[in-house]
C-alpha positions as CSV (number, residue, x, y, z in Angstrom):
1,X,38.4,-79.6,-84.2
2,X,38.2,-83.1,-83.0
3,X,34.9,-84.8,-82.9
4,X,34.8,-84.6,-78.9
5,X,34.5,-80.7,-79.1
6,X,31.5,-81.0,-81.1
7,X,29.3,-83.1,-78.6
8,X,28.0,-81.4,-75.4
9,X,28.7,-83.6,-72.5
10,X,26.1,-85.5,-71.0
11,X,24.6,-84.5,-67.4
12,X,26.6,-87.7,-65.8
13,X,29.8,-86.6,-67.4
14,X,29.4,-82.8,-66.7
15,X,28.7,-83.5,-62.7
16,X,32.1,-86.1,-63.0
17,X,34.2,-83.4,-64.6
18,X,33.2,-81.0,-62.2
19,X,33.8,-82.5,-59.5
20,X,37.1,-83.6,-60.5
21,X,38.2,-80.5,-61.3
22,X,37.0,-79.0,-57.6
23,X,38.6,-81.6,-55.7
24,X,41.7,-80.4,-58.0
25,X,41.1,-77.0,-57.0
26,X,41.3,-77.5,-53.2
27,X,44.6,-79.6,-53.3
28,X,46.1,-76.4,-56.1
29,X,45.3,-74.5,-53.3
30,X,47.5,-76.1,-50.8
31,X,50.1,-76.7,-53.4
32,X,49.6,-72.8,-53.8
33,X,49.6,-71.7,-50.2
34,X,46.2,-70.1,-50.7
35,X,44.2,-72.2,-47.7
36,X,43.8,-72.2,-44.3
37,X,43.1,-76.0,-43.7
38,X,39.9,-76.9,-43.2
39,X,38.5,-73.5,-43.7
40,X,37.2,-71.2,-46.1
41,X,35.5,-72.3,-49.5
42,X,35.7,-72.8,-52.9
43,X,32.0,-73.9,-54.3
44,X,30.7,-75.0,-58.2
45,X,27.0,-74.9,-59.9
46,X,26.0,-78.4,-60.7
47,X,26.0,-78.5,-63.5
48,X,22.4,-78.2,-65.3
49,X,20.8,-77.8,-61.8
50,X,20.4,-74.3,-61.0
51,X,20.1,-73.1,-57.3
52,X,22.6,-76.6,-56.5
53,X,25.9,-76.1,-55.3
54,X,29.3,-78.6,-54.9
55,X,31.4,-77.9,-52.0
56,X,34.1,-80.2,-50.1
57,X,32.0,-80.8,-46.8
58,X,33.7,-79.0,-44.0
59,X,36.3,-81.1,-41.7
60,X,38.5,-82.4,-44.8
61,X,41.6,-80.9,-45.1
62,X,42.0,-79.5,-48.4
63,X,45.0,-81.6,-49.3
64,X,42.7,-84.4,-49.1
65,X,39.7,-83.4,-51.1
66,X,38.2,-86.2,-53.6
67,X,35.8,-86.0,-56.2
68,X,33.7,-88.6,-54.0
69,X,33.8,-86.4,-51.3
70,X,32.2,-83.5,-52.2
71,X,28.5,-82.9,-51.3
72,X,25.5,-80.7,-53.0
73,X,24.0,-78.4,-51.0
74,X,21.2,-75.6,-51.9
75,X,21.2,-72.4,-50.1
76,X,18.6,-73.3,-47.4
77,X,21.2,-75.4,-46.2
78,X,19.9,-78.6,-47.2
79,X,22.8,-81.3,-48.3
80,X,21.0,-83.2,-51.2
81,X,23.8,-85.4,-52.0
82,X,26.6,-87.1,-50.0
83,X,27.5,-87.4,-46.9
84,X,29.4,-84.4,-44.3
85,X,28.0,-81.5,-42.9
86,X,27.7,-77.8,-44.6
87,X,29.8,-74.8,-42.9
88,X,27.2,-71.9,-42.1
89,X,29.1,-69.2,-43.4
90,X,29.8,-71.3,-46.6
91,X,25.9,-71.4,-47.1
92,X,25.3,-67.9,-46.7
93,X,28.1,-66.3,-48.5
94,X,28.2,-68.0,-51.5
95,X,24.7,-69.4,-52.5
96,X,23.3,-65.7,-52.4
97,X,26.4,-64.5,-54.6
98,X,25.5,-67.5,-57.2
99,X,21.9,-66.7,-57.5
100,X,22.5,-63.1,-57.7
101,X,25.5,-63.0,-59.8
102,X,24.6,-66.0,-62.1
103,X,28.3,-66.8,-61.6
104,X,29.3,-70.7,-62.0
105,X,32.6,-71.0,-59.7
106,X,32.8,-68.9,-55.8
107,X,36.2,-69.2,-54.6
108,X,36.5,-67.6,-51.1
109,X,40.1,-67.5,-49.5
110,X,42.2,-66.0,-46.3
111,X,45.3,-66.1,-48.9
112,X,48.4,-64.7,-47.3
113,X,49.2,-61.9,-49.2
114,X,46.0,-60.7,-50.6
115,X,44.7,-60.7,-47.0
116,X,47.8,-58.7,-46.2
117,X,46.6,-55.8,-48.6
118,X,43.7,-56.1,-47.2
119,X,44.3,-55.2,-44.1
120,X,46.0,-51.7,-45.3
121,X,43.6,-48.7,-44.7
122,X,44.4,-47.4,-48.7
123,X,43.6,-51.3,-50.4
124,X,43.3,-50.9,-53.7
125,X,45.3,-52.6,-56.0
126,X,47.6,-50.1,-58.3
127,X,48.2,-50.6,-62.0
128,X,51.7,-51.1,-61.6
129,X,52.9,-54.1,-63.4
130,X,51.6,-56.0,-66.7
131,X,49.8,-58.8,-64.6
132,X,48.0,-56.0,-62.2
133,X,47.3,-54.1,-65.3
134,X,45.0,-57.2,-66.5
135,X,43.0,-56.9,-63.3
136,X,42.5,-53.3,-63.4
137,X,39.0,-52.3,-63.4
138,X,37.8,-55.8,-62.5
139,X,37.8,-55.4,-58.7
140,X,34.9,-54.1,-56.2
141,X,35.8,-53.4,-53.1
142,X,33.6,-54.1,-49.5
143,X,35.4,-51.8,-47.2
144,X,32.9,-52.8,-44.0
145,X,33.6,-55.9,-42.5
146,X,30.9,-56.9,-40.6
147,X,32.1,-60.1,-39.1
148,X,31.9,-64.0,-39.6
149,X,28.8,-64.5,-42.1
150,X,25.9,-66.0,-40.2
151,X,22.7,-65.2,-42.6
152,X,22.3,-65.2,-46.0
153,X,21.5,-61.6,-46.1
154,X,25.5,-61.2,-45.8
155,X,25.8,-63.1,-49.1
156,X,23.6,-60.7,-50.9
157,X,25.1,-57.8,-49.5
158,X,28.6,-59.1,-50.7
159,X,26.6,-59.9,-54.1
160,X,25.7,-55.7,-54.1
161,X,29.2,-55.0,-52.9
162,X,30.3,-56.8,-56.2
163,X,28.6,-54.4,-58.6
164,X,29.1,-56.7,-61.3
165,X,33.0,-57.5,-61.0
166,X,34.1,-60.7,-61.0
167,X,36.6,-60.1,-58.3
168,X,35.7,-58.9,-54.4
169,X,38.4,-57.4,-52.3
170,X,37.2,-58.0,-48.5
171,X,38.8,-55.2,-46.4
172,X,40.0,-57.1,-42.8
173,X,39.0,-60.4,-44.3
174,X,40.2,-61.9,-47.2
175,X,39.0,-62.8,-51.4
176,X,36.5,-63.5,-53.1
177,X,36.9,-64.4,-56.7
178,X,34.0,-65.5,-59.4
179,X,34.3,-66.9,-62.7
180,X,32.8,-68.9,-65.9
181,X,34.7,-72.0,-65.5
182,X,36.8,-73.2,-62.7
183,X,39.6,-72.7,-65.1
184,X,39.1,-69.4,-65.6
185,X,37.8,-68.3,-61.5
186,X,41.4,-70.5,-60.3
187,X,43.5,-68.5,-62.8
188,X,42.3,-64.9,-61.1
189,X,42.4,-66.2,-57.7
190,X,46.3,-67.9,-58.6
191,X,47.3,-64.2,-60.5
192,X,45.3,-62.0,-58.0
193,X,47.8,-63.8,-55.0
194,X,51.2,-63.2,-57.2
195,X,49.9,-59.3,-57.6
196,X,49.2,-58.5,-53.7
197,X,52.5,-59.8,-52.9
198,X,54.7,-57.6,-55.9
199,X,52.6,-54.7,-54.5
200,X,53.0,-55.4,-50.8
201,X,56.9,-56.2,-51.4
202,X,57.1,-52.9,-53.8
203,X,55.8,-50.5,-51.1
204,X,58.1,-52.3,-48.3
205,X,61.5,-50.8,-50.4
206,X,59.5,-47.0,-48.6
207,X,59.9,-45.7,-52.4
208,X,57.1,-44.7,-54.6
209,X,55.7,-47.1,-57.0
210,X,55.8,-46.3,-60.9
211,X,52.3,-46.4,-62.0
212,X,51.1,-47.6,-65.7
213,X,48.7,-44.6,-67.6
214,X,45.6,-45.5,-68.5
215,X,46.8,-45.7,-72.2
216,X,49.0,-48.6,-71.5
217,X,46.9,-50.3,-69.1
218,X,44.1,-50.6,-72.1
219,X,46.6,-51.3,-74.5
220,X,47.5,-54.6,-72.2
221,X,43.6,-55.5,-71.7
222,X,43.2,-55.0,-75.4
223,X,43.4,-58.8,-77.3
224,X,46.1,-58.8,-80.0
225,X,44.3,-59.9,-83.3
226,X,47.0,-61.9,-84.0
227,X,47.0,-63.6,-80.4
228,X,47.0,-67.5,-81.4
229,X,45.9,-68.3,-77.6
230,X,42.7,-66.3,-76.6
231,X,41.6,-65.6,-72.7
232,X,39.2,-68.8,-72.7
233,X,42.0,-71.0,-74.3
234,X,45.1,-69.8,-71.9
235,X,42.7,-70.5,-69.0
236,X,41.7,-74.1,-70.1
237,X,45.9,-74.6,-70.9
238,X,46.9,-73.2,-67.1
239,X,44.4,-75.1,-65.2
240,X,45.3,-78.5,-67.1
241,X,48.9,-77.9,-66.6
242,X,48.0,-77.1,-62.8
243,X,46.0,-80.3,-62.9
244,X,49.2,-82.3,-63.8
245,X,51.0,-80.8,-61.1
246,X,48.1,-82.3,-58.7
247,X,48.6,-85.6,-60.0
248,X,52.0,-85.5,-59.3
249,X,52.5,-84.3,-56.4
250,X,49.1,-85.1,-54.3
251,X,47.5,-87.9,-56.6
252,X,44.2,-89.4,-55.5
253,X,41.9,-86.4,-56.1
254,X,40.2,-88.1,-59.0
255,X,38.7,-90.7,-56.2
């Protein structure tokens, strides 16, 4: 282990990192076909600032989202840092779910095919490949959509609607996807996409889907001893590979 893994970061290099990786996040996201523009929200902790939230100020494109650029916002809707206003429904989704989830990373999409699923009466995502299989179990589902979220007491019923999954399936809405790290929250919301779609595509064919048994859906969440790249490792490897993608092909995040 190099040297570098041994120091904790300081504060100033924590809040750089983070916000680097954020701004990566948004333009993944348009590289990934997962945003609607200007809308919905992906939203960080500060890091060792609790109740203090980074979020790209609404207005900005996604495919231009800098590290500069993102404000810090708490969840009466004060901006504390930078400059750009705060979307309502931003504020009162997903500062409630941080403070009552003690999650780090909120990512809240319209993505097209999870959406799509969504919009089905029967939701629920099957166990019927090896990637859905990883996710089974980890999903709550809010089957009462009550409209655009004005007040924070949406936020905190979405919180309760989670029941301690790190994944929320919005019925008539869209995803809502927590996490650790933002390697690790990017990762679900980049699988959870790629799943909805196999599923919807599978149940277009009008032929019944072959479902995994519970024995085999274990046996896949179960880690191999002899794995030589654990959960917390292939997330940090995925995430910097997507981050090189960014650079390539829409540089000028790091700003």
């Amino acid at each position: 282990m190099s040297v570098s893994h041994l120091i904790s970061p300081r504060p100033a290099d924590a809040m750089a990192e983070a916000r680097v990786q954020l701004a990566a996040a948004h333009r993944l996201a348009v590289l990934h076909e997962l945003e609607e523009g200007i809308d919905n929200h992906f939203t960080m902790t500060v890091p060792g600032r609790e109740g203090e939230y980074l979020i790209l100020p609404f207005g900005l494109h996604w495919s231009e989202a800098r590290a500069s650029d993102l404000i810090v916002f708490d969840e009466r809707g004060r901006v504390l840092e930078g400059h750009g206003s705060l979307e309502l429904s931003a504020q009162c989704i997903h500062a409630p779910i941080h403070r009552l989830t003690g999650t780090r990373v909120v990512l809240h999409t319209h993505q097209t095919w999870t959406i799509a699923l969504n919009m089905l009466q029967d939701n629920r995502l099957l166990p019927a490949s090896q990637t859905a299989a990883f996710y089974h179990g980890l999903i709550a589902y809010d089957d009462d959509y009550t409209g655009v979220a004005a007040t924070l007491a949406e936020g905190e019923r979405l919180a309760a609607a989670m029941d301690g999954k790190p994944i929320l399936f919005m019925k008539n809405h869209g995803v809502l996807v927590t996490g650790d790290t933002l390697a690790q929250a990017y990762r679900r919301l980049y699988r959870i996409e790629r799943v909805c779609r196999n599923q919807i595509l599978a149940l277009s064919t009008g032929r019944p889907l072959q479902l995994l048994s519970d024995e085999v859906v274990a046996r896949v969440q179960t880690p191999s001893a002899d794995d030589r790249h654990p959960r917390g490792e292939r997330e940090r490897l995925f995430f910097e590979a997507m981050m090189r993608i960014v650079d390539r092909e829409l540089p000028g995040y790091r700003d």
